[in-house]
C-alpha positions as semicolon CSV with decimal commas, in nm:
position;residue;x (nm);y (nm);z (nm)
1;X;0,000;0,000;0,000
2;X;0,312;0,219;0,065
3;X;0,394;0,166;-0,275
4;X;0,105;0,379;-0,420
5;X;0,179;0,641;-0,206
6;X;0,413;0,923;-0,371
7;X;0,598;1,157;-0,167
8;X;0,313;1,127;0,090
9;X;0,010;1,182;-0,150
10;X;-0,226;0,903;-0,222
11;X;-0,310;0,811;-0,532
12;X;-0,710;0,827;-0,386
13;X;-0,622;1,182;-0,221
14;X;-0,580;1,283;-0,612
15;X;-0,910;1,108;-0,742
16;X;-1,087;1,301;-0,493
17;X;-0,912;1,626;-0,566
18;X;-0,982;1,534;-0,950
19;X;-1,348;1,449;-0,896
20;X;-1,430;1,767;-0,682
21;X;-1,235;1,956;-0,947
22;X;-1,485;1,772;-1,261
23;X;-1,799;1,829;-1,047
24;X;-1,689;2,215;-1,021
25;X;-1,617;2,263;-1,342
26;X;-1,935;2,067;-1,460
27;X;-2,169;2,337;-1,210
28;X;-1,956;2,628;-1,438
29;X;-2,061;2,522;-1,747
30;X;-2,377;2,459;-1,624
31;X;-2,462;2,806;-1,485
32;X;-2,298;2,882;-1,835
33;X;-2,550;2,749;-2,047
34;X;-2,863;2,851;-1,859
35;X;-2,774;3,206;-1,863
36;X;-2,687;3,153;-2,196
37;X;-2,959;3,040;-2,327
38;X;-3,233;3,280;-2,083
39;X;-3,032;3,514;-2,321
40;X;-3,121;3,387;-2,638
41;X;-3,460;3,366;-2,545
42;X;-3,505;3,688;-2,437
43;X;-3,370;3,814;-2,786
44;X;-3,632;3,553;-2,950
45;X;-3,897;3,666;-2,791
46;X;-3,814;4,057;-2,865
47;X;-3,813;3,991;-3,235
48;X;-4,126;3,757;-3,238
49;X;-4,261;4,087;-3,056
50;X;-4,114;4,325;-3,353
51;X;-4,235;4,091;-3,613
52;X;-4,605;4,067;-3,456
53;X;-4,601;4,460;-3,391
54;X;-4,516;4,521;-3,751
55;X;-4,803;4,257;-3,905
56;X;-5,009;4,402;-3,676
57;X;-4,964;4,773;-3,793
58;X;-4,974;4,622;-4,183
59;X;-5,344;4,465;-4,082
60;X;-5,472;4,837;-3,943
61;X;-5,300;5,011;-4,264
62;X;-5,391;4,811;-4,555
């Protein structure tokens, strides 16, 4: 078991340190993509809104 050890850090010390590290990095890219894509929505819905808003003022003038 003393073996595995190097220079007084386990090898499972490191596979902790690696999964916390993943499981960080995966709540990132996470927060990442949902503000990301509250963004694009928000843009979607303004040009659905432009698009209705002009059809609209085409019905009342023609």
């Amino acid at each position: 078991m003393y073996l595995l050890a190097g220079g007084g850090l386990m090898i499972g010390d490191m596979l902790a340190q690696a999964l916390f590290f993943v499981i960080l990095l995966l709540i990132i890219i996470v927060l990442v993509r949902i503000i990301k894509k509250s963004t694009t929505k928000d843009k979607r819905l303004e040009r659905i809104e432009e698009k209705l808003d002009r059809l609209l003022k085409e019905k009342d003038g023609g």
